[in-house]
C-alpha positions in Angstrom: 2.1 -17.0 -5.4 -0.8 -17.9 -3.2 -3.6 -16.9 -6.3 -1.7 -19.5 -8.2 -1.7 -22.0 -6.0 -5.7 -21.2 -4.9 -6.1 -21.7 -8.9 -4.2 -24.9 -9.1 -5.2 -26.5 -5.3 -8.3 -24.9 -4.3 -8.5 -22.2 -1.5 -8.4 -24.2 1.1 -5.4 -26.2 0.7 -3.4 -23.1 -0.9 -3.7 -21.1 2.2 -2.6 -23.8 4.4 0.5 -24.2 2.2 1.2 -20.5 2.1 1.0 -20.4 5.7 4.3 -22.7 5.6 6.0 -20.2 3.2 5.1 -17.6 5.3 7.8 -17.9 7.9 10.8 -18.1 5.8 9.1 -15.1 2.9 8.6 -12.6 6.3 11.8 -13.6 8.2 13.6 -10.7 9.0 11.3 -8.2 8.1 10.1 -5.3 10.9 7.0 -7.4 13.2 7.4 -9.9 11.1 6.5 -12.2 14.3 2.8 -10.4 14.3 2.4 -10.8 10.2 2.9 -14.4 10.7 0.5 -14.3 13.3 -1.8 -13.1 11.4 -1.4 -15.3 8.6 -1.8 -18.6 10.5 -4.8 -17.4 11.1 -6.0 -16.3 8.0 -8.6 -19.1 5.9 -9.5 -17.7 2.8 -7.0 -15.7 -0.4 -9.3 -12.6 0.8 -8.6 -12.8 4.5 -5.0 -13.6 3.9 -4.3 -9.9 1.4 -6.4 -8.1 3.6 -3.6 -9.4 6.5 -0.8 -8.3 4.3 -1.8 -5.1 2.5 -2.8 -4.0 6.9 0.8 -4.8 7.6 2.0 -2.6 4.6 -0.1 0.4 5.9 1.2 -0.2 8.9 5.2 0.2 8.1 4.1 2.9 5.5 4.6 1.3 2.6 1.4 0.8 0.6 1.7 3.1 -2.8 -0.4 5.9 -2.5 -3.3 7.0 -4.7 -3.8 8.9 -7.2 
């Protein structure tokens, strides 16, 4: 979603608009209060998987490797 948008918007603007998605795509989900925290802060596509692929190591649920 957010690569599309970064494609479409720029970078800039398409992280800022993912950051509003964020809350409602997260809700409910285990620390889902420090994901989001880290996603407001994020300010680049990079930044912003690096955030979320750190919160899937984190619950154990990145795929391993082969």
């Amino acid at each position: 979603h957010l690569h599309g948008l970064c494609v479409e918007k720029g970078e800039r603007i398409a992280v800022r608009e993912m950051r509003a998605h964020a809350s409602r795509y997260f809700h409910g989900l285990p620390k889902a209060t420090v994901l989001r925290r880290g996603i407001m802060k994020a300010l680049t596509e990079e930044e912003f998987g690096r955030i979320l692929t750190g919160y899937e190591k984190e619950l154990g649920l990145e795929e391993p490797e082969a």
